[in-house]
Structure formats: structure tokens, C-alpha cells
Backbone as a chain_set.jsonl record, in Angstrom:
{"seq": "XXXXXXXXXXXXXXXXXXXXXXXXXXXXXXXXXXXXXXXXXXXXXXXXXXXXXXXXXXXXXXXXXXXXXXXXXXXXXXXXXXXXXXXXXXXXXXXXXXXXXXXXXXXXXXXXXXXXXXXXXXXXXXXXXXXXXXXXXXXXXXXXXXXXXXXXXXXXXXXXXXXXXXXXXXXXXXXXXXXXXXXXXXXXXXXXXXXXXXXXXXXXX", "coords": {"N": [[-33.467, -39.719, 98.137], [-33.561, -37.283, 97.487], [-35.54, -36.459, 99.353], [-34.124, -36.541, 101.807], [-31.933, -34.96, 101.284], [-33.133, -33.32, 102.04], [-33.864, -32.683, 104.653], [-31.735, -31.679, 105.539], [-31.612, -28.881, 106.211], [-31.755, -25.652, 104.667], [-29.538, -24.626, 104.559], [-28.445, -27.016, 102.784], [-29.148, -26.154, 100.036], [-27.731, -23.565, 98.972], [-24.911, -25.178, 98.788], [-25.427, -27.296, 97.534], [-25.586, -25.743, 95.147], [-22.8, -24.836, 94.436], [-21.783, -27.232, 94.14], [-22.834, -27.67, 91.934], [-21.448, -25.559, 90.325], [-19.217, -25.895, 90.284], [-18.644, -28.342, 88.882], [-19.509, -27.418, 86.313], [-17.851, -25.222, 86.113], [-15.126, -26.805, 86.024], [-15.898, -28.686, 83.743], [-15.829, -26.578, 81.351], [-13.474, -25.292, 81.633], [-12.08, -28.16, 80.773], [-12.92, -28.213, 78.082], [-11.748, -25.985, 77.205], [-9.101, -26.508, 77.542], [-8.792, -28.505, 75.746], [-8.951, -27.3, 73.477], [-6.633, -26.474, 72.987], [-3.733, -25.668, 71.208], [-0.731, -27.19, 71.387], [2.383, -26.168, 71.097], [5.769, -26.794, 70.316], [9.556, -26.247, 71.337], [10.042, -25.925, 68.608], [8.935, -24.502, 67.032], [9.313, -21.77, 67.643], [12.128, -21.626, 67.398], [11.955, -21.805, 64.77], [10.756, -19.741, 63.988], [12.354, -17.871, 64.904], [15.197, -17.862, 63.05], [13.839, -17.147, 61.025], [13.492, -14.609, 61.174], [16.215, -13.559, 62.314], [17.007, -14.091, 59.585], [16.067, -11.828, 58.411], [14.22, -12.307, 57.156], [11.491, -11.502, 57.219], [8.651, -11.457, 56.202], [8.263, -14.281, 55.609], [8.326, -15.206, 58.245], [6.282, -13.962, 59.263], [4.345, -14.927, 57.698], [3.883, -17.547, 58.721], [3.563, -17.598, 61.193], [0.597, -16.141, 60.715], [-0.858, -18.927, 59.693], [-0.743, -19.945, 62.125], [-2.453, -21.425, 64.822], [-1.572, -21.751, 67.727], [-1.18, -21.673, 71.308], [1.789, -20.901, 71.644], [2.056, -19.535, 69.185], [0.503, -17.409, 69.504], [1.996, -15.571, 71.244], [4.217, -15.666, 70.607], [3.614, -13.867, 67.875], [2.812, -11.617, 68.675], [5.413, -11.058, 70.033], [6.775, -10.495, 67.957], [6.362, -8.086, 65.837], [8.616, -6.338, 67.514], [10.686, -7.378, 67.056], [13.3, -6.658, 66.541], [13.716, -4.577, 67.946], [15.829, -3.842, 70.934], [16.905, -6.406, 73.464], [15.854, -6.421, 76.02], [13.224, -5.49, 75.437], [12.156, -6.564, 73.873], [12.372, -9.025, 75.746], [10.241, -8.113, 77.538], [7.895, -7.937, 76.359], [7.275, -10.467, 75.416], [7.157, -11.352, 78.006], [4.744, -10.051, 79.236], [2.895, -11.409, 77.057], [3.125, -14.054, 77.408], [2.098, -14.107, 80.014], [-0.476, -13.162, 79.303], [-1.807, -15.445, 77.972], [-1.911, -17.082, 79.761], [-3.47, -16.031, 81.947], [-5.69, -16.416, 80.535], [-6.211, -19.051, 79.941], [-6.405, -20.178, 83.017], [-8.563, -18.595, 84.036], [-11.055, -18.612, 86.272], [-10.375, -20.682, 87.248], [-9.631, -20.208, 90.358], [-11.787, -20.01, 91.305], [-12.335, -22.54, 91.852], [-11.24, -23.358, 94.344], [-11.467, -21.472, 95.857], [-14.282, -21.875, 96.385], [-13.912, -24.997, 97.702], [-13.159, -24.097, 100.225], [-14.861, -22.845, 100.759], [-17.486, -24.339, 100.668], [-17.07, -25.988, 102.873], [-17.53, -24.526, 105.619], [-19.561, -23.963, 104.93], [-21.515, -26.144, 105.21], [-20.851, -26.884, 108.108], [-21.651, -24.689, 109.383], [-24.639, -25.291, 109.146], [-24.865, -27.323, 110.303], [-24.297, -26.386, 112.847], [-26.524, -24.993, 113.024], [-28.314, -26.661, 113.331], [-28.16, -28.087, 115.608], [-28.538, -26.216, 117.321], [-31.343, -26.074, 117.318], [-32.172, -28.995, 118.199], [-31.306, -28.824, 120.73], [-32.602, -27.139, 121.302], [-35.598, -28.231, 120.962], [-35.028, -29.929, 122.871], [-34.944, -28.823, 125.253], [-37.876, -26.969, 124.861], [-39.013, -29.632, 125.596], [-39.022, -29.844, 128.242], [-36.419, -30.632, 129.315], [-36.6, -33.747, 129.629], [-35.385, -36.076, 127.953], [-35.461, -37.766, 124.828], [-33.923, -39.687, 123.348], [-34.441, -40.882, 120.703], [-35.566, -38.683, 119.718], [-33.461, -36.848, 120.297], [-31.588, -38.172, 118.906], [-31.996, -38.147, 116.077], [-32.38, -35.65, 115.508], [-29.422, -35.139, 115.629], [-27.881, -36.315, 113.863], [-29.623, -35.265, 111.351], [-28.668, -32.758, 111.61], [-26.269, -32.991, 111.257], [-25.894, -33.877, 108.436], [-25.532, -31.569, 106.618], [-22.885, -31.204, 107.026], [-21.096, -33.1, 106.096], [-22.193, -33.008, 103.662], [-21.085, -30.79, 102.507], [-18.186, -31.703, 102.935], [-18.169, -33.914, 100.79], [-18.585, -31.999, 98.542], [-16.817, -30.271, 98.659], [-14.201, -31.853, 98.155], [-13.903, -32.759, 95.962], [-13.723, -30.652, 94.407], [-11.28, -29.038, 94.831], [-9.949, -31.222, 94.502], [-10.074, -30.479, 91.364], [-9.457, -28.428, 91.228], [-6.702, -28.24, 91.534], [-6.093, -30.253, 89.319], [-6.388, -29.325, 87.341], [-4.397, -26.579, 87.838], [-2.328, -28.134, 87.572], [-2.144, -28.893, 84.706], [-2.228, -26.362, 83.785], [0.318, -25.082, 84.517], [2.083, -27.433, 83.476], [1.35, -26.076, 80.687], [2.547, -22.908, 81.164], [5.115, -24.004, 81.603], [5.672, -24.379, 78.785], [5.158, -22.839, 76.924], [7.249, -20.953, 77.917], [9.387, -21.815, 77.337], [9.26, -22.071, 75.421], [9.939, -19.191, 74.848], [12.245, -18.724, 75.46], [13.494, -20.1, 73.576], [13.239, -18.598, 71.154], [14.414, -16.479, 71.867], [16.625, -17.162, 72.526], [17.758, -17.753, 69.42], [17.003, -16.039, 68.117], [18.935, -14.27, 68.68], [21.43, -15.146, 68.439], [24.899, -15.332, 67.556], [24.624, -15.524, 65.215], [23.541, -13.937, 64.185], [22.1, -10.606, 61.672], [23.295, -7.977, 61.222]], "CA": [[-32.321, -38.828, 98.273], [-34.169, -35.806, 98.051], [-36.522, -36.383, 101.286], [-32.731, -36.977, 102.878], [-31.899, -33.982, 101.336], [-34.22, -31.691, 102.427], [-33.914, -32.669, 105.928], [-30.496, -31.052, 105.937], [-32.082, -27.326, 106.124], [-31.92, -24.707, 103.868], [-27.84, -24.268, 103.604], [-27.952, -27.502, 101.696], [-29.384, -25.701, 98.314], [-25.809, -23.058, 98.567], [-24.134, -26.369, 99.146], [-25.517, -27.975, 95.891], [-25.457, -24.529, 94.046], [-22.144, -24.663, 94.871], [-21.361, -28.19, 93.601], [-23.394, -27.491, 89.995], [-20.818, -24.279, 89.677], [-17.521, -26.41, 90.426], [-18.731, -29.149, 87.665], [-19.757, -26.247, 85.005], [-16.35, -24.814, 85.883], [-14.663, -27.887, 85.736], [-15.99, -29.116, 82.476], [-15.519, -25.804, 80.885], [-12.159, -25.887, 81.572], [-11.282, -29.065, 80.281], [-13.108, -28.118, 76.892], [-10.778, -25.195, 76.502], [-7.718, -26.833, 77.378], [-9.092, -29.266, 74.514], [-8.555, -26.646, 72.165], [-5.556, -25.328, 73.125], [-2.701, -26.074, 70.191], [1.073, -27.334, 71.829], [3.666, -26.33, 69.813], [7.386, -27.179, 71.35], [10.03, -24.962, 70.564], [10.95, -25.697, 66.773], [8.216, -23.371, 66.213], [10.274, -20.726, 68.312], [13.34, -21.657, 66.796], [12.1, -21.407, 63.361], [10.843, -18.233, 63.818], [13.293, -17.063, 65.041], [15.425, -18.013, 62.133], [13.624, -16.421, 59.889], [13.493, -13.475, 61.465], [17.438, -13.617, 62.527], [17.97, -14.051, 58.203], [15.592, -10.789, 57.284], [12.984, -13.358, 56.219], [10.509, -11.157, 58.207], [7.481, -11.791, 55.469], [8.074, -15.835, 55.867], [7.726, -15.47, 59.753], [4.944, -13.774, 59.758], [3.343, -16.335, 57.45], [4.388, -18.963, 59.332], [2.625, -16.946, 62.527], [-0.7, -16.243, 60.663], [-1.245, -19.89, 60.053], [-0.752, -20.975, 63.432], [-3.122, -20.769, 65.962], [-1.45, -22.399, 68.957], [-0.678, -20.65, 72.378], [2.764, -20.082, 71.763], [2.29, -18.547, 68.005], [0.048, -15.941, 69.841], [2.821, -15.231, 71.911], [5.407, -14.99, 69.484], [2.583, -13.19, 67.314], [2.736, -10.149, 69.764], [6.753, -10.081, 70.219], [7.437, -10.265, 66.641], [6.656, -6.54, 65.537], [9.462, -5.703, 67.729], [11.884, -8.557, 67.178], [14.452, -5.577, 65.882], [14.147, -3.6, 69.246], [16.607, -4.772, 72.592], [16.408, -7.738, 74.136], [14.838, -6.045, 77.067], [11.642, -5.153, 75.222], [11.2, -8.067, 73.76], [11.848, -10.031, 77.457], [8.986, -7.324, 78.357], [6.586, -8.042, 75.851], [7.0, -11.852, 75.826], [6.524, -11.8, 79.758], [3.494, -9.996, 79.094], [1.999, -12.067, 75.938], [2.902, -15.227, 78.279], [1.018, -13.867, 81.19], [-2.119, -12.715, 78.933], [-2.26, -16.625, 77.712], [-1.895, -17.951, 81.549], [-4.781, -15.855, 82.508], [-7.354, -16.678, 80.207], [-5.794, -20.508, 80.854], [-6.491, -19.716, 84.83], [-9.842, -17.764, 84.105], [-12.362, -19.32, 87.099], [-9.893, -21.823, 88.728], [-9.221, -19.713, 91.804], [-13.179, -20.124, 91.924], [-12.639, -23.826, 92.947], [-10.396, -23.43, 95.459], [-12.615, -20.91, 96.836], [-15.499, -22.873, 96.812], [-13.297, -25.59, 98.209], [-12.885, -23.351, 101.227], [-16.781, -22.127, 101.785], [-18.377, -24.978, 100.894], [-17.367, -26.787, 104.539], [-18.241, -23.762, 106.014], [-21.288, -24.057, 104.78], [-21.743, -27.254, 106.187], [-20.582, -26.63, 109.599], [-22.882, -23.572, 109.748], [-25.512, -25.361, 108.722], [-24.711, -28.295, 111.657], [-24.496, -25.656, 114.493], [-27.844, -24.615, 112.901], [-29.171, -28.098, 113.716], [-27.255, -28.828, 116.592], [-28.933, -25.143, 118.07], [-32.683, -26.556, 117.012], [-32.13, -30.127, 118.327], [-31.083, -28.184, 122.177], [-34.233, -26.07, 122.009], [-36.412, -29.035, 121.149], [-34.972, -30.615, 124.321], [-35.476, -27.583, 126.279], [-39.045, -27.429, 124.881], [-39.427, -31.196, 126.781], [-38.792, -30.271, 130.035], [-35.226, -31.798, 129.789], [-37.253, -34.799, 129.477], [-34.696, -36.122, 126.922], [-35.853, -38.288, 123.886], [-33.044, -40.514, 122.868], [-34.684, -41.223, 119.328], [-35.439, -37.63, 119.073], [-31.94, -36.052, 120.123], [-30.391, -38.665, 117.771], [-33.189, -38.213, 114.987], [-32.03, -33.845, 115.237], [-28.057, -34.607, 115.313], [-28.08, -36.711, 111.922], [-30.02, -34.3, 110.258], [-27.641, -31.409, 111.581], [-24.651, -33.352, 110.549], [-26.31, -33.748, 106.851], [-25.057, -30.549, 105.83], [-21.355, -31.226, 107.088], [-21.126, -34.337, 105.084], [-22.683, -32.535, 101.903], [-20.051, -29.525, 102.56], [-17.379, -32.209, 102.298], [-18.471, -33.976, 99.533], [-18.458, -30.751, 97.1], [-15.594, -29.698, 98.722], [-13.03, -32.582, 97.735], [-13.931, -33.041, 94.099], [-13.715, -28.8, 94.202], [-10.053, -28.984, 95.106], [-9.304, -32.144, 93.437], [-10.472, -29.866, 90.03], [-8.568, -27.084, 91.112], [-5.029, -28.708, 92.142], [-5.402, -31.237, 88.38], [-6.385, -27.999, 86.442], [-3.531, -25.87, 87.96], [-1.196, -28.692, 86.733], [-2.02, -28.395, 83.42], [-1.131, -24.65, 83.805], [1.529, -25.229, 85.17], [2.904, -27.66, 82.283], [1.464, -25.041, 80.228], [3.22, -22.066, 81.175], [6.547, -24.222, 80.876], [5.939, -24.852, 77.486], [5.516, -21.326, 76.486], [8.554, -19.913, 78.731], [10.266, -22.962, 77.071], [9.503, -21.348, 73.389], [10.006, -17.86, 74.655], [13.661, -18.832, 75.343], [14.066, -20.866, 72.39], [13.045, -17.429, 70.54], [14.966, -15.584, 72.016], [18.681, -17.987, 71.671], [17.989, -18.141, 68.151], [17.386, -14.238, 67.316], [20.261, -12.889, 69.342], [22.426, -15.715, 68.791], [26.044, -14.85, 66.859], [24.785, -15.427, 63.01], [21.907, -12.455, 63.745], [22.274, -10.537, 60.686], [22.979, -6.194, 61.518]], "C": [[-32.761, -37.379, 98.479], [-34.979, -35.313, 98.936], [-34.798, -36.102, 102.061], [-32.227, -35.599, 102.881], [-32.317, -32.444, 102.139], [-34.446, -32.248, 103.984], [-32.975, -32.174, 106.764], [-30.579, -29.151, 106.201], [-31.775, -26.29, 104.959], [-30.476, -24.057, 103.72], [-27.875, -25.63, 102.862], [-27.898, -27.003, 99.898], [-28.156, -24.374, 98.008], [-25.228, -24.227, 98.148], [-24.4, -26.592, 97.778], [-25.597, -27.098, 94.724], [-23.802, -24.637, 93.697], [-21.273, -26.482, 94.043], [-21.417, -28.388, 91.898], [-22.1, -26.32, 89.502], [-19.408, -25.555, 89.447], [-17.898, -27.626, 89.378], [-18.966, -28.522, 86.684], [-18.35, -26.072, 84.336], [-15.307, -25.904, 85.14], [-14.303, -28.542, 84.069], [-15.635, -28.016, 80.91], [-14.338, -25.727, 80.486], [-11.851, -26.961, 80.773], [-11.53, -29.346, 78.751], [-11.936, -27.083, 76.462], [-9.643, -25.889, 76.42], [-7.676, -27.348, 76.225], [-8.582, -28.719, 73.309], [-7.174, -25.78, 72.212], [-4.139, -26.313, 72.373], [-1.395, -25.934, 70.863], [2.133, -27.166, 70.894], [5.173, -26.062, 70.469], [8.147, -25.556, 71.232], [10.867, -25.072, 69.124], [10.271, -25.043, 66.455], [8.656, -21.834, 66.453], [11.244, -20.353, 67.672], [13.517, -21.448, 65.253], [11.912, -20.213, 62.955], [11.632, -17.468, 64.062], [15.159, -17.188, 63.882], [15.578, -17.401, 61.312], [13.362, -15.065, 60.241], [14.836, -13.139, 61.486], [17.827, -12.864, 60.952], [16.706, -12.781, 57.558], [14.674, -11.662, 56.442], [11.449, -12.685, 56.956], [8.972, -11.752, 57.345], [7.042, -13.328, 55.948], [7.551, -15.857, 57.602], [6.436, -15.112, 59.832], [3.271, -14.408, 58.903], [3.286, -17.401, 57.657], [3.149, -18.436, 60.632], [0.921, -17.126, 61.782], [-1.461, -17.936, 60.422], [-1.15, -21.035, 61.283], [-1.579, -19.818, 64.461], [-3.025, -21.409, 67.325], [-0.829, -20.647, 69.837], [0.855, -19.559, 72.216], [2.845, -18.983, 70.298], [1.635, -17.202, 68.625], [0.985, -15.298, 70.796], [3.814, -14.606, 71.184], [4.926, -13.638, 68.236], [2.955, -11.65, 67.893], [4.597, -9.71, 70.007], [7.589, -10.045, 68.18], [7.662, -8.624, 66.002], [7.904, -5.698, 66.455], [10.64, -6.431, 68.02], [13.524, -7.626, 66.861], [14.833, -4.684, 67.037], [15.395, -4.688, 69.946], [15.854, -6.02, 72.801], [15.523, -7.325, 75.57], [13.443, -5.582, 76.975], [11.448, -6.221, 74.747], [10.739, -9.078, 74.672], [10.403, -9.174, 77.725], [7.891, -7.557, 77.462], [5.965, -9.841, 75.344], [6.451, -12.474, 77.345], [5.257, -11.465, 79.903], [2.855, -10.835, 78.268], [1.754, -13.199, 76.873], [1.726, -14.832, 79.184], [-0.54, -13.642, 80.082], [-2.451, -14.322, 78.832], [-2.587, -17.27, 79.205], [-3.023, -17.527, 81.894], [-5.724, -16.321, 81.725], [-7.03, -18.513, 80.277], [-6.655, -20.918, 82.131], [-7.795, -19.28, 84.93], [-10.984, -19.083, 85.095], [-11.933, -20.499, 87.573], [-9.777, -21.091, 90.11], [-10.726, -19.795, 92.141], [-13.256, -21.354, 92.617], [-12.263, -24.241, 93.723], [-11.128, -22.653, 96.456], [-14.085, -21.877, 97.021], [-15.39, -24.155, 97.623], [-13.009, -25.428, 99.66], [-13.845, -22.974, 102.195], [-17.734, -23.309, 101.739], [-18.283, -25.921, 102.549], [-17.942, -25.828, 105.352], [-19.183, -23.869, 105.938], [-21.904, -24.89, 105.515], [-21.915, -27.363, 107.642], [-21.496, -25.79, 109.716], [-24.289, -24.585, 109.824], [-25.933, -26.894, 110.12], [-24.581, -27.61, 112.832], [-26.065, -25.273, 114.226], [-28.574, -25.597, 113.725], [-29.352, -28.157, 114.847], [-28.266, -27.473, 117.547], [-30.718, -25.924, 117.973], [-32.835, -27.741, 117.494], [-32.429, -29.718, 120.179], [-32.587, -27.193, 121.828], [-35.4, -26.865, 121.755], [-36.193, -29.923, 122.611], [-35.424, -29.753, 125.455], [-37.14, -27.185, 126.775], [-39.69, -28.979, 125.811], [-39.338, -30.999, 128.151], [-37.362, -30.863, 130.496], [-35.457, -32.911, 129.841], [-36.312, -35.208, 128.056], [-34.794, -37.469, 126.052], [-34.989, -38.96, 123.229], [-33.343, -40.28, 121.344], [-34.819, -39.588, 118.626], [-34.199, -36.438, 119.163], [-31.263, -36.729, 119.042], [-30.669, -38.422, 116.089], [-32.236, -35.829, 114.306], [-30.532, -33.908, 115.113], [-27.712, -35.224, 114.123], [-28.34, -35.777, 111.046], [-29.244, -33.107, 110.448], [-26.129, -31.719, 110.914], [-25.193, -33.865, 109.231], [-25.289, -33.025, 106.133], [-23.512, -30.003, 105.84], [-20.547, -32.018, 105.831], [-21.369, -33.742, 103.674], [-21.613, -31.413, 101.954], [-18.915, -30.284, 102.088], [-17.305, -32.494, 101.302], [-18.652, -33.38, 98.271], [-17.133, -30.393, 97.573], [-14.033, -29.989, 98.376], [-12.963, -32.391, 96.458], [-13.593, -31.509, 93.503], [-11.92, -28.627, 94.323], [-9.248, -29.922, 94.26], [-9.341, -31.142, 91.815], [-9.703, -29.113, 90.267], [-7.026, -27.925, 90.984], [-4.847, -29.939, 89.969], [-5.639, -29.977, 87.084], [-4.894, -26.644, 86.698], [-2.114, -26.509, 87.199], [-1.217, -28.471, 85.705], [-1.557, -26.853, 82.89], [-0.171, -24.575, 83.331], [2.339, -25.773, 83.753], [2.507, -26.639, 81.014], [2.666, -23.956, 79.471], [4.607, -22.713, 81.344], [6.689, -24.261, 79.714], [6.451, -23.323, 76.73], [6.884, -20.236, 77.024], [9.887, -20.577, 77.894], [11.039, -22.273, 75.67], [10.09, -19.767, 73.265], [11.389, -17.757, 74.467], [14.559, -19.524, 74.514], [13.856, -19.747, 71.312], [14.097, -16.476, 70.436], [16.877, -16.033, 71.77], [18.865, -17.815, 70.701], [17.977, -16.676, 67.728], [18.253, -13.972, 67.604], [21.087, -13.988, 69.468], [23.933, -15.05, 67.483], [25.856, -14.591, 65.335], [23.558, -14.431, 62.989], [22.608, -11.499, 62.43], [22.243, -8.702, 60.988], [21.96, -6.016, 60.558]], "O": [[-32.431, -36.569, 99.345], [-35.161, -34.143, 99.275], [-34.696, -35.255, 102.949], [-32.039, -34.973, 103.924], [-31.994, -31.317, 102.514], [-35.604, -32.065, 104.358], [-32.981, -32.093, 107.992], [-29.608, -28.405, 106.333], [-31.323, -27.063, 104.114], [-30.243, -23.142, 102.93], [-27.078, -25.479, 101.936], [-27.133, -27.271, 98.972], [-27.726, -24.25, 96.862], [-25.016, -24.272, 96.936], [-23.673, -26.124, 96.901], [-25.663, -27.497, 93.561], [-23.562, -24.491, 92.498], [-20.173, -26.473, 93.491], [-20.675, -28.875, 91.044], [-21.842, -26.263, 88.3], [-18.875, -25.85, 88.377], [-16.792, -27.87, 88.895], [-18.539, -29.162, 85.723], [-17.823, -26.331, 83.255], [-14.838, -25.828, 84.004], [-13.262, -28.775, 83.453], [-15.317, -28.428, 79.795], [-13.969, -25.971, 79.337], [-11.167, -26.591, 79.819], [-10.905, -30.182, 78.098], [-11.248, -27.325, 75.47], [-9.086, -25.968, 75.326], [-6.789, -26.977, 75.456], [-7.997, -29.291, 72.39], [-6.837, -24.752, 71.625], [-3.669, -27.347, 72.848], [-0.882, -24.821, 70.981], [2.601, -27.971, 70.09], [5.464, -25.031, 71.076], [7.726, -24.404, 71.117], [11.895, -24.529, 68.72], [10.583, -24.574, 65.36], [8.425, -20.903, 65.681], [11.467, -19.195, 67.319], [14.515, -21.12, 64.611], [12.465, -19.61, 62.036], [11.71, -16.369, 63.512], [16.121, -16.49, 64.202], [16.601, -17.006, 60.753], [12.932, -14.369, 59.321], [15.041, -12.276, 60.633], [18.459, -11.824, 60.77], [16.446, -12.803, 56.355], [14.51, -11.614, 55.223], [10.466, -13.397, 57.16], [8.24, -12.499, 57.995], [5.969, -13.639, 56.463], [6.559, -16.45, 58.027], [5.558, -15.789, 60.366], [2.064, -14.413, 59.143], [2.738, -18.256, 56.961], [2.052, -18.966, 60.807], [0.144, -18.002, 62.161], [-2.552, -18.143, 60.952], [-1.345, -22.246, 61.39], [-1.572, -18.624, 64.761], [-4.014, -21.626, 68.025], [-0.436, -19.523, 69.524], [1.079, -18.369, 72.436], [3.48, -17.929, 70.273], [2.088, -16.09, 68.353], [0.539, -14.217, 71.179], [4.17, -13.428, 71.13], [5.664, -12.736, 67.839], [3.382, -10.732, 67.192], [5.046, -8.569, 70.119], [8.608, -9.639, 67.622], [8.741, -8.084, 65.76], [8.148, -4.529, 66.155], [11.428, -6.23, 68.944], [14.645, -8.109, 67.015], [15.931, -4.143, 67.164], [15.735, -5.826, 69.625], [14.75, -6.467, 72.488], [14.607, -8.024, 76.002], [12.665, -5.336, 77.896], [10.532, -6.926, 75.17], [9.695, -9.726, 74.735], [9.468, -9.838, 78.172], [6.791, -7.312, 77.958], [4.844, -10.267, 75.065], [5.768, -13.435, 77.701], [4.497, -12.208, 80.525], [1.853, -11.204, 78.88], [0.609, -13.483, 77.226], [0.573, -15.235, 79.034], [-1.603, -14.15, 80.438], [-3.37, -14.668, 79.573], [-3.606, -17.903, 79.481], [-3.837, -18.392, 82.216], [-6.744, -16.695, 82.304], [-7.938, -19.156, 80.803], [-7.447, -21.86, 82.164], [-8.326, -19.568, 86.003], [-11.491, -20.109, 84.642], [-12.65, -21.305, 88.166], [-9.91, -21.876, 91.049], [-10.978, -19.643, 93.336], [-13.917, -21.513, 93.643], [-12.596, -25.354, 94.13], [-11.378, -23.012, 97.606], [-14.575, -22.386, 98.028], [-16.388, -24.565, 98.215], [-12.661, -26.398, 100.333], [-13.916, -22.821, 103.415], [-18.658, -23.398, 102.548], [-19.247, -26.373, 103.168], [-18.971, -26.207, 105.91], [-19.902, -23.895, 106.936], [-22.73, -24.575, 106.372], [-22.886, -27.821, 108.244], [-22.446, -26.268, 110.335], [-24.955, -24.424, 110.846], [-27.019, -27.224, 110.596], [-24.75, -28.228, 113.884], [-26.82, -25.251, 115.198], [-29.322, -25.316, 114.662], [-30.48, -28.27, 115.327], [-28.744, -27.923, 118.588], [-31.073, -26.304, 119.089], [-34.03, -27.976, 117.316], [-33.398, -30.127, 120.819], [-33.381, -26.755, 122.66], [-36.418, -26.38, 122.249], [-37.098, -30.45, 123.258], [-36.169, -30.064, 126.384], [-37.655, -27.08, 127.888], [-40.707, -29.089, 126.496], [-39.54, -31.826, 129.041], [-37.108, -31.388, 131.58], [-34.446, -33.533, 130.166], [-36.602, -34.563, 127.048], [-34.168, -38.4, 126.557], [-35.315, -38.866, 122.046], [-32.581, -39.544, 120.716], [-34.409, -39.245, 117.516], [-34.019, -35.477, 118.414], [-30.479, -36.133, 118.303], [-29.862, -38.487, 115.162], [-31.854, -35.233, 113.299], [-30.044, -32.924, 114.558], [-27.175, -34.5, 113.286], [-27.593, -35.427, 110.133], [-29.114, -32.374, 109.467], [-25.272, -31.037, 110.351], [-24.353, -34.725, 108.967], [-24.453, -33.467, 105.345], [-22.978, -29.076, 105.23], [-19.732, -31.645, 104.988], [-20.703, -34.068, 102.692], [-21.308, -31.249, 100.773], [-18.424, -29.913, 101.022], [-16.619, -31.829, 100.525], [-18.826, -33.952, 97.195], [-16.29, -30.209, 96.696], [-13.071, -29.225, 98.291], [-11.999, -31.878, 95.89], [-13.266, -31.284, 92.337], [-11.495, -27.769, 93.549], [-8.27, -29.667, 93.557], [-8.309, -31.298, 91.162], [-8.933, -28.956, 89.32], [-6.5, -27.955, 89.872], [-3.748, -30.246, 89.506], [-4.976, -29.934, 86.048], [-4.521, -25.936, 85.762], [-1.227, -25.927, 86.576], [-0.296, -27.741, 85.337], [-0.844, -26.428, 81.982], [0.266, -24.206, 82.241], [3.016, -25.032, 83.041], [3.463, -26.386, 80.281], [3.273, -23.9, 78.401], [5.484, -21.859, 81.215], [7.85, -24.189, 79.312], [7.501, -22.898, 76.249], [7.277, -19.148, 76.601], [11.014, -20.092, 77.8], [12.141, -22.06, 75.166], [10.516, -19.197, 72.26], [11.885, -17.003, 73.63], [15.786, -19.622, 74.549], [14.478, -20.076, 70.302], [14.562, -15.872, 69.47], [17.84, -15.523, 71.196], [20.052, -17.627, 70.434], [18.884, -16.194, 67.05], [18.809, -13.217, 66.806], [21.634, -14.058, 70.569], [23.592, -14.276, 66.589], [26.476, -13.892, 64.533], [22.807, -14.196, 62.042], [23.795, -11.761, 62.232], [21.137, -8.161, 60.96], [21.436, -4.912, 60.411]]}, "num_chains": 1, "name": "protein.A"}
């Protein structure tokens, strides 16, 4: 495999740099998600509860022992659960977004890599494909069947290896964005289950 390799020229080692990053990434990812604590919205709704009834102490010992996504969310709009509803929408839209990005942190890398690694490939097959025509040229036009077919294999190597990082690179991106994705519903889910329950009719002046 690695004679086969190395007959593909010198863009295959991007190419397989390029495959080691998008499995790093990959696996990285799917350790954090690992640790990332779901909590619906009765944890929304309770806090917001006890915030509603002037129980502010209980919420915010309800908050320090939780360490899921949405308590750090709620975590951050609690100190101003007493302001408008328009600062709190503004500092829940932000808390959400801070969690989404570090969520998101180095997927848009495998979509990009998804993108350059065929490139790579293709470059790396006109490379060939240019070296194959100047060995014929070298002949006299005298044209070598075994050795034109022997130079377009090895130029189309590095197409083939471009694909091959490039699916599993996209596949990672597109099943990692889902999880986001259900994610950031969960948390938008709790933000608005937060927010019904503080500012609903039995809030307390």
C-alpha cells in the first residue's frame, strides 16, 4: 500500500495529512458531545418558578449543581431575570450562541477539507497526466502503450485518494452538524420554557 502510495507524487502526503486532521477532528468531537449534559425544559420551567416565587437563593442552587448546556445558559440570564423581557431575550440569544460555538468549534474545518481535498487530487492528476505527455514527447512520439497506461494510473492515484478523504470529511461534517442542530433546539426549547414561566400571569411584582 505504501509502494502504491508513493507512486501517487508528492500531493498524496497533504491528501493523507488531510485525512489524519478530519479523523482527530471527528473523534474529538464526538468525545465532547459525550460530555455534554441534556436537560429538557423542566429544568427551565423549574427555574423559572423559583425565580417567578422570589425563591431566587433556591434557583441559583439548583443552577450551581447543574452542569448541563442549558443550566449554563440559564446560569448567565438569571442575574437579570428581574430586568425586561428584552434583555433577557438578549442575553439568552447570546448565552445560546456562546454554547453553539464551542459545540461547532472545527466542524466548518471538515467541510473545508471536504472541498480541498479533491482539489488536491485533481491537481495532483494534471501533475501526472503533464509528466506522462513529456515522457511521450521524450520517445519521439514513439508511444508505449504499457508506459502511457503505467503514467495515467499513477496520475489518477491522487484523484481517487482526494475522494476517499473527501466523503468520510463531509459525511463527519453533515452527522456532526445534526447533532447541533438537535442541540441548539433543545436549548431554544428551554430558553422559551424560561421565559413562559417567569413572565407568565402568577409572576410575583
Amino acid at each position: 500500500m505504501l509502494e502504491l502510495l508513493g507512486k501517487g507524487g508528492v500531493l498524496v502526503y497533504p491528501i493523507l495529512a488531510c485525512f489524519v486532521l478530519v479523523c482527530a477532528i471527528f473523534v474529538e468531537r464526538l468525545v465532547v458531545f459525550s460530555r455534554v449534559r441534556v436537560r429538557g425544559a423542566e429544568l427551565a420551567s423549574g427555574l423559572g418558578r423559583l425565580v417567578r416565587d422570589g425563591r431566587g437563593g433556591e434557583a441559583r442552587a439548583m443552577l450551581d449543581g447543574d452542569n448541563s448546556a442549558l443550566g449554563r445558559v440559564l446560569a448567565q440570564v438569571l442575574p437579570v431575570s428581574a430586568a425586561d423581557r428584552e434583555m433577557m431575550e438578549t442575553v439568552l440569544v447570546s448565552a445560546t450562541n456562546d454554547e453553539l460555538r464551542h459545540l461547532s468549534r472545527r466542524t466548518q474545518l471538515l467541510a473545508t477539507i471536504g472541498n480541498i481535498a479533491p482539489s488536491l487530487g485533481l491537481l495532483g492528476t494534471v501533475i501526472g497526466m503533464i509528466k506522462a505527455f513529456m515522457v511521450i514527447q521524450e520517445m519521439g512520439g514513439k508511444v508505449n502503450a504499457a508506459v502511457l497506461a503505467g503514467g495515467i494510473w499513477e496520475a489518477m492515484l491522487t484523484t481517487a485518494l482526494g475522494l476517499a478523504v473527501a466523503l468520510p470529511a463531509m459525511a463527519a461534517h453533515s452527522y456532526l452538524m445534526a447533532r447541533i442542530t438537535r442541540h441548539e433546539a433543545g436549548l431554544r426549547r428551554g430558553a422559551v420554557a424560561y421565559l413562559q414561566t417567569l413572565t407568565g400571569p402568577e409572576r410575583k411584582a
